[in-house]
N, C-alpha and C positions, 0 to 999 in steps of 0.2 A: 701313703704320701701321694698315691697317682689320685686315687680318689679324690682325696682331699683338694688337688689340683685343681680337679676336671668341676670340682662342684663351687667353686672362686670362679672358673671360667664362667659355668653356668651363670653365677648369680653376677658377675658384672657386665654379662650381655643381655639380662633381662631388666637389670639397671638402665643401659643404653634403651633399649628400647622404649622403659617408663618414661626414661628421660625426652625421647624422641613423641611421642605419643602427647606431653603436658606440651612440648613446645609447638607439635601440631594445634592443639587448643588453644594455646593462646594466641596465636596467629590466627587462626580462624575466629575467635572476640575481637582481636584488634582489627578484624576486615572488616568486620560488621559494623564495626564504628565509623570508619570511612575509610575512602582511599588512599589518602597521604601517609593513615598509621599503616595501611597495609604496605605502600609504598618504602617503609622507612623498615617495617619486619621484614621485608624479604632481603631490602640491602643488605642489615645487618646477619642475618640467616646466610645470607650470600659471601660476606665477611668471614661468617667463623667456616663454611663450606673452603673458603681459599686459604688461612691458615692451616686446616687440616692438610688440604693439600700439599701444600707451602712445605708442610716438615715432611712429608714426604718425597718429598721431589731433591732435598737435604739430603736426605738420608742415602737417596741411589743418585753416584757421581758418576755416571754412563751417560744420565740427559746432559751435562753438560759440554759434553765430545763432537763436536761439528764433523762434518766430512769432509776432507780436502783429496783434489785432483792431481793426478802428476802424469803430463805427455811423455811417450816417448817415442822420440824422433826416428829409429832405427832400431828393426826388428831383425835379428840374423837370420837365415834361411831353416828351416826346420823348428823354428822354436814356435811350441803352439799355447794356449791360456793356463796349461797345469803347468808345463815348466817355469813360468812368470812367476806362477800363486808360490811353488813350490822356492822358490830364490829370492822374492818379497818379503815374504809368509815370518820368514824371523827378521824383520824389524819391526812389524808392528801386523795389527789383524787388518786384513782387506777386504772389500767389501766386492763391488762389480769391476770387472775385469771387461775390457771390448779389443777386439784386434782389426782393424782393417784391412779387407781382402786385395789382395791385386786387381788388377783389372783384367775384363773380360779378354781382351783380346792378348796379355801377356799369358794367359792362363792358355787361350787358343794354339799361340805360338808353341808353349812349354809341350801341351799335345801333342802337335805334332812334330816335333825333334826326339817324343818319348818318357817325356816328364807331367805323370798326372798327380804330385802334390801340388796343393794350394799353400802358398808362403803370404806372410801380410806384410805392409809398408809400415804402419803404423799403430800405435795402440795408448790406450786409455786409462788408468788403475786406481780405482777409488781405496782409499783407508780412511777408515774409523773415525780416524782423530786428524786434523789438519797438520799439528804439529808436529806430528811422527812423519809427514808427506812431506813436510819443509826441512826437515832432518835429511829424508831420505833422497830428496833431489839437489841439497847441497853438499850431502857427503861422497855419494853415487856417482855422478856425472862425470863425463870421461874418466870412469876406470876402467879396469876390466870385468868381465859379467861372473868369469870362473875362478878360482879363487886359488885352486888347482893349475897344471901346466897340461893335463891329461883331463880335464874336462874338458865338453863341445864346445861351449862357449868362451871358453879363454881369448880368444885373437878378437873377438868382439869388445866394442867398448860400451860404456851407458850414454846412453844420450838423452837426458831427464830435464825437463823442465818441469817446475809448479806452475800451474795455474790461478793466479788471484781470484778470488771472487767469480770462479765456473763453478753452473753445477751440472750434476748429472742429466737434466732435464735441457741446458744447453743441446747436449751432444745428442741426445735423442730427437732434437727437433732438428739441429743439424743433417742427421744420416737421412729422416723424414723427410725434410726439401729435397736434398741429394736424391732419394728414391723418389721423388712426384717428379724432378727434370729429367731424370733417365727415361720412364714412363712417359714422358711428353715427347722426349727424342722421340721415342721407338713408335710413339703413334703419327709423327710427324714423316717420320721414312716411310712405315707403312700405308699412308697416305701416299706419299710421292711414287712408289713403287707401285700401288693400284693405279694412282692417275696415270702412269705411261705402260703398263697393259692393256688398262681399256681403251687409252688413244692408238695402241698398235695394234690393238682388235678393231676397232672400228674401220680403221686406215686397208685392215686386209676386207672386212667386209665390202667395203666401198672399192678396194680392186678386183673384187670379184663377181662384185655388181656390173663394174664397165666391162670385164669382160665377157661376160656375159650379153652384154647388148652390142658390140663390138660385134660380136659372131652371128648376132642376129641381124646385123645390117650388112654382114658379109655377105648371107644368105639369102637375104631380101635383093642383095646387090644394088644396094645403095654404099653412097661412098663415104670411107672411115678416116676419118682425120687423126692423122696420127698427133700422138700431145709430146711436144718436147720440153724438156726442163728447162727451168727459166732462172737458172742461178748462175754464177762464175767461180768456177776454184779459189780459194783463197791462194796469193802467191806465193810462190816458195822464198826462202832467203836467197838464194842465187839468183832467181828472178829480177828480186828487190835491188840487190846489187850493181846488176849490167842494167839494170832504170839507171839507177844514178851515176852510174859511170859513162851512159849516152845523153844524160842531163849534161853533165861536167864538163865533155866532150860537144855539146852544141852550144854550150855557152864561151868556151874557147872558141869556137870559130865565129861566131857571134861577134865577138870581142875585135879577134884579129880584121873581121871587115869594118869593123867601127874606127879601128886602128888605120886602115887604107881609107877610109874615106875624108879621117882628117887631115891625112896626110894630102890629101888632094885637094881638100877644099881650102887649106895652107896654101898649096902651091899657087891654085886659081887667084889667090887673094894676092898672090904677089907680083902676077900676071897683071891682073888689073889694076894693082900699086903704081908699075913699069909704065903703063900704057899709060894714065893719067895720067903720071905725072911729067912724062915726058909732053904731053899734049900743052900743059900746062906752061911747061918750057920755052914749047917755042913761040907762045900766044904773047908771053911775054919780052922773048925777044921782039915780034911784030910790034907791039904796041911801042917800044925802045924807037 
């Protein structure tokens, strides 16, 4: 029976092949005739090339399966990318896993108080199929992670969202900018930090140039002009304070001589009220 098998197989793949060989042929007559026929054999070639395809592409339902994203917002302390895969893992198959690390200087801090694990803020979870991720982030979200009362993760909750229409290549170019602005920081400090070395080298070169001549015109016995600073303290708030309280203070007295002086110049006016009018008085009794 195996025999018999293998020699069916034999002769319907040397079939194929006749078959492939006549249609070489005739494709290569119909080219020689012109271009439009060859034009129109290869579409058609190209046609049956796509149905064979076509029922295969049927036949395995895995190309059909998109890949969908699911954030999640809060990572509990200790939990690293195999415990995730491993508490995911039965809902459906997962694909790329990313965690987001803390930051440098949290990480610094953790050192020195005596904590050198790295714990993440955030994280990423690709699965297979989209609709298993859309399952999994509206079933999931604010429960609990442990299922258990004596698992680690029990007092954690899920914090899951889906992502529409993200893909993986997103988030990779994401972390990529994120990594070329860190890199632009850090060449930007290292600049700023050269440029005020070399301004505080130079500034010692050049004091130790003048002293230097300094000593040589001591010794010449010619005379050394001493250089005094030519700035003023910025003032202090108490300073600032008794300014404006002898402001407040001279415009109060200010005031009160503005205040005597109307008062006199009132009085004068009523002085020379008096005087006129009495002048006026008796100008006109005379005339009477």
């Amino acid at each position: 029976m195996e025999r018999k098998e293998e020699e069916e197989e034999s002769k319907t793949t040397s079939q194929r092949e006749e078959d492939e060989e006549k249609e070489e042929e005739a494709a290569a007559t119909a080219g020689r005739g012109g271009d439009e026929d060859n034009d129109e054999n290869e579409y058609a070639s190209g046609k049956k090339k796509t149905k064979q395809k076509g029922v295969g592409v049927t036949s395995c339902p895995d190309r059909k399966r998109l890949p969908g994203i699911i954030y999640l917002g809060h990572i509990p302390p200790r939990l690293r990318p195999k415990h995730l895969r491993n508490m995911l893992s039965a809902f459906g198959e997962i694909g790329r896993i990313f965690l987001q690390p803390e930051d440098g200087e949290v990480r610094r801090r953790k050192r020195k108080t005596g904590l050198r694990r790295c714990d993440f803020t955030e994280g990423w979870v690709e699965f297979r199929d989209k609709r298993v991720a859309k399952r999994v982030a509206a079933s999931l979200h604010n429960t609990p992670m442990g299922t258990r009362k004596r698992q680690r993760f029990y007092s954690d909750l899920w914090n899951i969202k889906y992502l529409h229409r993200f893909q993986w290549t997103h988030l990779s170019e994401r972390l990529a900018y994120e990594q070329t602005v860190l890199q632009q920081r850090l060449r930007t400090e290292v600049s700023q930090a050269k440029r005020e070395t070399n301004f505080y080298l130079n500034n010692v070169d050049k004091s130790t140039h003048l002293d230097k001549v300094r000593r040589k015109r001591q010794r010449d016995g010619q005379q050394v002009d001493e250089r005094t600073w030519d700035f003023t303290q910025r003032q202090t708030e108490d300073e600032i304070q008794l300014k404006k309280k002898r402001r407040h203070s001279i415009s109060q007295k200010h005031l009160d001589k503005a205040r005597l002086l109307q008062q006199n110049s009132q009085s004068n006016v009523s002085l020379l009220a008096k005087i006129f009018n009495s002048n006026q008085s008796e100008l006109q009794q005379g005339g009477i």
